[in-house]
Structures are given as C-alpha cells and as structure tokens.
C-alpha positions in Angstrom: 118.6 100.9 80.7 118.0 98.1 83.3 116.0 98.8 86.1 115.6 96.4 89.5 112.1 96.7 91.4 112.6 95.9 95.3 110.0 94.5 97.2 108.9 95.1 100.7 110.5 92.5 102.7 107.0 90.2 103.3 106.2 90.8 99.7 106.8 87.8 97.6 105.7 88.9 94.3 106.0 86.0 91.9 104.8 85.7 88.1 102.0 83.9 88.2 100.4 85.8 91.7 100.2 89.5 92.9 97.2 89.8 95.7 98.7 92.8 97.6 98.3 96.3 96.3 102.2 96.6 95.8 102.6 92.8 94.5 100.3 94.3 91.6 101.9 97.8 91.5 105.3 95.9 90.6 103.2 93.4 88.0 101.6 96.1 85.9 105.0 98.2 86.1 106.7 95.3 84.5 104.9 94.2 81.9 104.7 97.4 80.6 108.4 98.1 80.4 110.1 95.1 80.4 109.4 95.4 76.5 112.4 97.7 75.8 114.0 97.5 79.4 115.9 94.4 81.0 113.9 94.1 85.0 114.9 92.3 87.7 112.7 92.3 90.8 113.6 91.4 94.0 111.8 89.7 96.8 112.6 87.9 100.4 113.3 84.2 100.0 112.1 83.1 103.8 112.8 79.2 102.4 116.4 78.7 101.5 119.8 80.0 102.3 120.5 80.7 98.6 119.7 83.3 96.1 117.0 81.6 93.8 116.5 83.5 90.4 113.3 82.8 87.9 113.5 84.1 84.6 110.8 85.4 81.8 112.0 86.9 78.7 113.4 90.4 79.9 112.3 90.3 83.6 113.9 88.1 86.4 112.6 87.4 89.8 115.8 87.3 91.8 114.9 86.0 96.0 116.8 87.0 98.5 117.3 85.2 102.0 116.6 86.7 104.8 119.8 85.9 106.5 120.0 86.9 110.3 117.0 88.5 110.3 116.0 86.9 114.0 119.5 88.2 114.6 118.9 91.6 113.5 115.6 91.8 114.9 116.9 90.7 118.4 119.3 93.1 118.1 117.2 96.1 117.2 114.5 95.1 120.2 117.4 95.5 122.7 118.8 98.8 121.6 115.0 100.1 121.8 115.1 98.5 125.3 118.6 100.1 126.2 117.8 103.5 124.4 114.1 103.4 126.8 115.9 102.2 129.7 118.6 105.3 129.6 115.9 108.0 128.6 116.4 108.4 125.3 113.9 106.4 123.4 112.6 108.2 120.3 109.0 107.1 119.6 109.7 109.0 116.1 112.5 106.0 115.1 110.5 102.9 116.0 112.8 99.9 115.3 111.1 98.7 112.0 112.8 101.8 110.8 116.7 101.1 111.9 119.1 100.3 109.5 119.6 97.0 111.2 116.0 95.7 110.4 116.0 93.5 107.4 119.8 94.1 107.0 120.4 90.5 105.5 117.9 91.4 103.0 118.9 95.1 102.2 122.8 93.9 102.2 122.1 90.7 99.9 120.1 92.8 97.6 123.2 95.2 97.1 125.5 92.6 96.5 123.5 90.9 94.2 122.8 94.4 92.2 126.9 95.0 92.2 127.3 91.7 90.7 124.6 91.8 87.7 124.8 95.7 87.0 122.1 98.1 87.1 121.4 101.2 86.1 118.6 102.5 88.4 117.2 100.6 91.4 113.3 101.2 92.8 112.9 100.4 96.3 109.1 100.2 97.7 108.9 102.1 101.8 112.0 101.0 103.2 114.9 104.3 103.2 117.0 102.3 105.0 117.9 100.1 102.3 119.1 103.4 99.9 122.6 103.6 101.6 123.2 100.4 101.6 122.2 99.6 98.1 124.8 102.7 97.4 127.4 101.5 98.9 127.2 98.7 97.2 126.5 100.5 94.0 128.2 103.8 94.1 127.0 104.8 90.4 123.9 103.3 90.9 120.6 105.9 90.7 117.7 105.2 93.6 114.3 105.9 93.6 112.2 105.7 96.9 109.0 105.3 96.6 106.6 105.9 99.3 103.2 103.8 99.5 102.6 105.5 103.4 103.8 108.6 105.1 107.1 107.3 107.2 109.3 110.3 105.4 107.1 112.6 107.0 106.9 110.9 109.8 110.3 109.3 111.1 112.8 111.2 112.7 113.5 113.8 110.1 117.8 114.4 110.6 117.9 110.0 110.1 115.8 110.2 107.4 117.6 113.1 105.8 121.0 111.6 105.9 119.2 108.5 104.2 117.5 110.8 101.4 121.3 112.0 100.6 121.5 108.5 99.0 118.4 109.1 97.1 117.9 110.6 93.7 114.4 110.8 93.5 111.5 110.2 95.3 107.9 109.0 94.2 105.0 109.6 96.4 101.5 107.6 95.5 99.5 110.5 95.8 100.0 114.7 96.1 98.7 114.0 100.0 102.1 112.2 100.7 104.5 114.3 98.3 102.9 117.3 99.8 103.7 115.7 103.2 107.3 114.8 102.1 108.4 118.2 100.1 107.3 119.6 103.8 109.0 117.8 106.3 112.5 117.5 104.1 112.2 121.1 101.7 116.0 120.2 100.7 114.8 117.4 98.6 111.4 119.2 97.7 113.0 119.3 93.6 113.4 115.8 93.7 109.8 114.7 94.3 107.3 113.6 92.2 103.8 112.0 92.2 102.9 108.6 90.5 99.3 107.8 91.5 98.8 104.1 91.5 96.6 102.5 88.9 93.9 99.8 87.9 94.1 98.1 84.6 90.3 99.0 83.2 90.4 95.9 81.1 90.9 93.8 83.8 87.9 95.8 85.8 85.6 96.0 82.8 82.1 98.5 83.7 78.9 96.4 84.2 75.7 97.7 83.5 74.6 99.0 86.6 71.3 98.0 88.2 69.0 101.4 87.8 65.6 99.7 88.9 64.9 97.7 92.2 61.7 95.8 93.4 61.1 95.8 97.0 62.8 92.3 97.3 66.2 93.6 95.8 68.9 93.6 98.5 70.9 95.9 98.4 74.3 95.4 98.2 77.2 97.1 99.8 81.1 96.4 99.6 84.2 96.8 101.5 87.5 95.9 99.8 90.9 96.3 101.6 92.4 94.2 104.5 90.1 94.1 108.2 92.9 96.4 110.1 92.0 99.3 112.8 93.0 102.1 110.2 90.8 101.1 107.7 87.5 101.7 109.9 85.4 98.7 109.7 84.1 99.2 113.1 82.6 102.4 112.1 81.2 100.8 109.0 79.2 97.8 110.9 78.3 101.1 113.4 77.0 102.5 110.4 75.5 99.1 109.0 73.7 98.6 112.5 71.9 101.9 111.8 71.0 101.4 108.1 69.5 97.8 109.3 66.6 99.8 110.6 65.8 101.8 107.1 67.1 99.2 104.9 66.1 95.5 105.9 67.2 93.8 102.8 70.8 95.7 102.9 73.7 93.3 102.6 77.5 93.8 103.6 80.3 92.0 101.8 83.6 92.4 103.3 86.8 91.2 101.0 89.8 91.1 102.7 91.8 89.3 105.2 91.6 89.9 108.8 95.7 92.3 109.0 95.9 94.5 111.5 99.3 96.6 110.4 101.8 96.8 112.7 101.2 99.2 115.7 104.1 101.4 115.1 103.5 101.2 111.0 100.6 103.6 111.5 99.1 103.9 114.8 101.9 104.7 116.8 103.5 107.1 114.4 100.4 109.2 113.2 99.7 112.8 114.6 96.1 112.6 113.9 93.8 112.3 116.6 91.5 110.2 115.2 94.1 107.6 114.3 95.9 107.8 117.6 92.6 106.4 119.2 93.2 103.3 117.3 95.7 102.5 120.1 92.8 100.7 122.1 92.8 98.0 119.2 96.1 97.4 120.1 97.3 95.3 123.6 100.8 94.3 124.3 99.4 91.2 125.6 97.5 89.9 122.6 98.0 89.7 118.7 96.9 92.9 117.3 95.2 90.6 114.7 93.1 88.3 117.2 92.2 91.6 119.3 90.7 93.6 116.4 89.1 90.3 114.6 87.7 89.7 118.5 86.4 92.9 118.4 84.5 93.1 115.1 83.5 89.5 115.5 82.1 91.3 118.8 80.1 94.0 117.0 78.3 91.7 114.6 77.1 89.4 117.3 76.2 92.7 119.9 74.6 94.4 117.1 72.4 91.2 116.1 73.7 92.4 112.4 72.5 89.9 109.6 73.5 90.2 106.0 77.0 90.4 106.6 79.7 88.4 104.6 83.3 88.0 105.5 85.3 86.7 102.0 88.9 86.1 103.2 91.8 86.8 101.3 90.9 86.7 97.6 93.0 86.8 94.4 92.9 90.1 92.6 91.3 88.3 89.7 88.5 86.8 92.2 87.4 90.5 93.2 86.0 91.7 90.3 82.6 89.8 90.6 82.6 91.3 94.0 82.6 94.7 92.1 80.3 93.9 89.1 77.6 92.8 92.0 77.8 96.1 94.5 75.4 98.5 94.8 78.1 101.0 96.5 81.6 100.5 97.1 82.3 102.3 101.1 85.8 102.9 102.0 85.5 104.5 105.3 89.1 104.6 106.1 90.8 106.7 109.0 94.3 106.6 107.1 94.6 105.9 103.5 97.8 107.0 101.4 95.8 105.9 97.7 92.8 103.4 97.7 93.5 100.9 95.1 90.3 99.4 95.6 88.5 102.7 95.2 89.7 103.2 91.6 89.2 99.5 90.8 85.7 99.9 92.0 85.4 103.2 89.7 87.0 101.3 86.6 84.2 98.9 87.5 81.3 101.4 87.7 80.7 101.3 91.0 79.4 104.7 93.0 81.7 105.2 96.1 81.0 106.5 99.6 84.5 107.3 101.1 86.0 109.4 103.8 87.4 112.5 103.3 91.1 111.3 104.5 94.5 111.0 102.8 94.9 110.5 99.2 91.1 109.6 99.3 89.9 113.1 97.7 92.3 112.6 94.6 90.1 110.3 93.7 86.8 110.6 94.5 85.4 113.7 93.6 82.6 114.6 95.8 79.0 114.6 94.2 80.5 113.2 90.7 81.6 110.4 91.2 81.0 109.2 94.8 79.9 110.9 98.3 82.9 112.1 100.9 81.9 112.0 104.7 84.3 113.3 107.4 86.3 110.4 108.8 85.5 108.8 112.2 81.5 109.6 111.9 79.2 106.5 111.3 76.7 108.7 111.7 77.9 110.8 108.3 78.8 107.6 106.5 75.5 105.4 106.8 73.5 108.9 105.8 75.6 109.2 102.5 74.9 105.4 101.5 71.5 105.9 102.2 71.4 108.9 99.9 72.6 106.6 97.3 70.0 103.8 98.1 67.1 106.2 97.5 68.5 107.6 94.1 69.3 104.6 91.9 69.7 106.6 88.6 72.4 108.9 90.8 74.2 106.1 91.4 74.7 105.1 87.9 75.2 108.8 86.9 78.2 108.6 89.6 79.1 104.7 88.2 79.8 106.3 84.9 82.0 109.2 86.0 84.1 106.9 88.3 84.6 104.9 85.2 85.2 108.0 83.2 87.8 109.3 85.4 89.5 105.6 86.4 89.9 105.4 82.4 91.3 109.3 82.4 93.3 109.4 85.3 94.7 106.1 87.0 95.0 103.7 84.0 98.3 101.8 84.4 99.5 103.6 80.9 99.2 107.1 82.9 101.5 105.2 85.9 103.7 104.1 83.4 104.1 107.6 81.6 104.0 109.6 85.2 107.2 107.2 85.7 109.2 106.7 83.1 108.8 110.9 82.9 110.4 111.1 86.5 112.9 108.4 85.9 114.4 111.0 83.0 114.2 114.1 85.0 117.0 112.2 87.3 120.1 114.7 86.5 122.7 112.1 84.6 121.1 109.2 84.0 122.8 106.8 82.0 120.3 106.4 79.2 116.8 107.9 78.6 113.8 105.7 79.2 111.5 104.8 76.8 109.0 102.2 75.8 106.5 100.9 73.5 103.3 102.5 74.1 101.3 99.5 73.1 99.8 99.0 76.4 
C-alpha cells in the first residue's frame, strides 16, 4: 500500500521542520506508518523549475514547482472581474477556490503520481486538486481532508461535481463532518472524523503550581497565529479589565502576526460574529499590517503592561511556554480543532476557551477548562479570573486535560481513526495496517 500526503500549496513541510499545525499533522502521520507503508509527501517548490525529491528510508519528500502560478493567478483575478463586471459574481466561489488557482502545482502533482504509482493519495483543503489528480490517475483512491469548513461553505453544485472524484472525506472534528454530511447528504456515507492530535511525550505534564505568594505573577497564554478570527482583540479587551484585579497578571502571546486571507474565513462565514471581522480587513492595506496596527493600537490605548509578543516559534520551542502558564485562553471566533488547546491539555495546563467550532470537543466545560460564549471579553476575563482565585481547581482541571489529551487525541488514536477510514474505502487495493509500536 503506498500512500502520497499533499500539502497545502504554502506548506513546505520538510524532515527536519514542521511549525504549522498541518506541517506537524503530516510529520506524526508519517512516522507512524511509513513503517509498513512506502509515503511520498508532496510540497510547492517556489525555488526551482524542477521536481526536487529527498528521500528517508520509506518516505520521500517529492517538491513541486509552482509553474505559472502568477499566470494562473492573473487569470483567475480577471474572470472574478469579468464575472463582477457582467452580474454574475458568486461571493460563494471566491477565486482561491477555482480550479485554475495553483493549477501548476495540482497538474504537476498528478503527473508525478502517474509516473511513480500510488495507491491512495491524501490531499489537505484544496478539492480542486481531486479531479485533476484523477485524471491523472484514473484508479487512483482520494481522500480530502478538510482542516476548515470550505465544503460547507463554497458553492455547493462545484463542489459536488468535485466530491464525484473523491472517495472519502476526513473532517478534523464532528463540527465540520457534521457541517459537510449537511451541505452534500449524497456523500454523507463517505465521511468520517479524524480529530487531530498532540504527541504527549513530546508535551510531557509539569507539576502544576498549586500555591502562590502575593508576588507570583500570574501567567496567562495564547498560542496560535495573531489573525482577526482568532480573537486577540477581545483577549487584551479582556486583559485591560483583569489589570485592575490582577496587577501581577502577565500575557504571553506565541505566534506570528497572519491574518488569513479575507475570503479564507471572513468573507465566506455566515456567522455574524465572524462577518464583523470585515473591519480588520481594508482593500487598501495588508490585512497583516492593519490587524498588527490595530492590536499594537490596543496595548498602547489600554496602557497594558505585562504583555509579551514571542514571534513565530518552532513547535519544539513552545513547550516551555506550556510548562510555565497558569491558563492556556483560546478565545477564538472560528476554530475547526485547536491544536494548541490539546497540546496545552497534554501539558497540564487548565484552559479557558470559547464555546465555537470544534472547541467543545475538546474542552469539556468544568473538567477540564471553562467555555465562555464567543465575542464577550466580558465572559472571558470573568472565567480566567475564576481560575486565578482557585489554584487547586486549576490543577484538578490540569490533570483531566492531561487525562483526556492522553485518552482521546494521542497521535496513536489519529493514526487508528485513519488507517480505519482508509479500509472502509469500497475496493481498495490492499488493507492498511501498521505496527502499533508507536
């Protein structure tokens, strides 16, 4: 059974680095079944012309220029243009989602599949590529597997035709199967869930800090990238107010400044809450520099000490962010998983997140962390302050999180949840199996 991983096409995932959520999705995959299964994972190569392979043991990195892309991307910006110009723009098939974008990539993928054989290709968000890949590879068997909720999203007749091409399709969390078996109820049999994962050895539980003197600060943590959806401007809102009760209260924020895309969330959502995101947003500026202008904003309005912007960190380099938090606060406004919220549980770490998305998979209420409505500062700096004022709570809830990270989203359960799926697919080649030595 060989099986080819395809990356989003900005995801460079290499074997000695994986720093985005997917880049480690595809890391812990492989080592886990690339002992009985031949891999290949393939990535954009934005640097040369040529297909550029590296190769260790039974997996093989295989890049992939991005020929014509500018092209491509030209291209789909003026049939937009023509299609808003005539009056038949549809806001629910934003051009990220043609089959033109990233067609070099998509195309040069195929044809490199066609030529080394496979037996079942996994491609990360991107539907487009699945009828491509098939034409390419007519016996081939797809899997789609959706990190956001674009299937339930995009204009459902295109992405129909495109699921036609698809023989199964993984969702990271009930929230966005549920989403998906509604919006397409043709394909509803050939869903499944595969929550993402955190490898507990790797996020090891510290011994919590039960007792405090008054000089203690008390730490709180963000981890994910600075971007509209992932409400960091009601976390400082809710920081300014916990100032006032909590002097000594630090904020560490990990994570690059990334807004996503407009159209990648904002533009597409049907959430209220989320569609007010658009005023982060201006056609005029970088959607990056507006939002970073805007929280840099907040701190300096709100006179807000205590506050610690990281950067971009490897995923080894967060831990120690984890073993020293007080509370982990994810008070996101869109959120298909969390990775960081089960890394923080695997690390012990009580969690105050919003009720949103995949979020309440996770988290359960009470047990292991504190759920707040999201959009309500108000709600969110009330529940961390419920946690300062009850240390031995929080390492109650520290040691259910890491009771629950070890029972539910170890990368073993992933790897199971998978490899179950991948056999359900009606005529596949070969059953998958591995070594369960991981």
């Amino acid at each position: 059974m060989k099986i080819a991983f395809v990356s989003q096409p900005w995801d460079v995932v290499r074997p000695d680095d994986a720093s985005g959520s997917l880049q480690v999705w595809t890391k812990e995959i492989k080592n886990r079944i690339s002992t009985t299964a031949p891999i290949l994972i393939y990535s954009p190569n934005w640097t040369s012309r040529q297909v550029e392979t590296i190769s260790e043991g039974n997996v093989t990195y295989v890049y992939v220029p991005m020929r014509g892309e500018a092209w491509t991307k030209t291209l789909g910006r003026a049939s937009g243009h023509a299609l808003k110009w005539i009056g038949r723009q549809n806001e629910r098939f934003p051009p990220f989602a043609h089959t033109l974008q990233y067609l070099g990539y998509s195309s040069g993928v195929g044809w490199d599949l066609r030529r080394r054989g496979c037996d079942l290709v996994h491609v990360h968000n991107f539907s487009q590529f699945l009828p491509i890949v098939r034409r390419f590879n007519p016996d081939i068997k797809t899997v789609l597997h959706m990190h956001c909720e674009w299937l339930s999203q995009l204009e459902p007749g295109i992405v129909a035709r495109r699921l036609a091409h698809t023989d199964l399709v993984v969702g990271c969390s009930h929230h966005v199967t549920k989403a998906i078996r509604k919006a397409h109820p043709t394909y509803a049999g050939q869903t499944a869930t595969v929550y993402n994962g955190v490898d507990t050895a790797d996020f090891p539980c510290r011994p919590r800090r039960s007792t405090r003197t008054d000089d203690a600060s008390f730490r709180i943590l963000f981890v994910s990238r600075i971007s509209p959806e992932k409400g960091v401007h009601d976390l400082l809102t809710a920081f300014s107010h916990l100032k006032a009760v909590i002097p000594n209260s630090q904020l560490t924020l990990v994570g690059a400044f990334g807004s996503a895309p407009y159209m990648y969330i904002v533009g597409l959502s049907q959430d209220p809450l989320v569609s007010k995101l658009k005023q982060f947003y201006s056609a005029s500026a970088n959607s990056n520099d507006a939002y970073r202008t805007y929280i840099e904003r907040m701190v300096h309005d709100h006179d807000l000490s205590g506050i610690t912007f990281t950067g971009r960190l490897s995923h080894r380099e967060v831990r120690s962010f984890y073993h020293g938090a007080d509370v982990l606060v994810a008070p996101s406004l869109s959120e298909a998983f969390g990775m960081s919220i089960v890394e923080g549980m695997a690390s012990g770490v009580p969690v105050v997140a919003t009720r949103t998305g995949g979020i309440p998979e996770i988290v359960v209420d009470q047990i292991t962390g504190l759920l707040v409505p999201p959009g309500c500062p108000d709600a969110l700096a009330d529940a961390i302050l419920q946690l300062y004022h009850a240390p031995e709570r929080r390492e109650r809830m520290g040691q259910a999180g890491r009771a629950r990270a070890e029972t539910l989203f170890g990368w073993s359960n992933a790897v199971d949840q998978l490899l179950s799926a991948y056999s359900a697919i009606p005529n596949m080649p070969q059953p998958v199996t591995t070594h369960r030595s991981y």
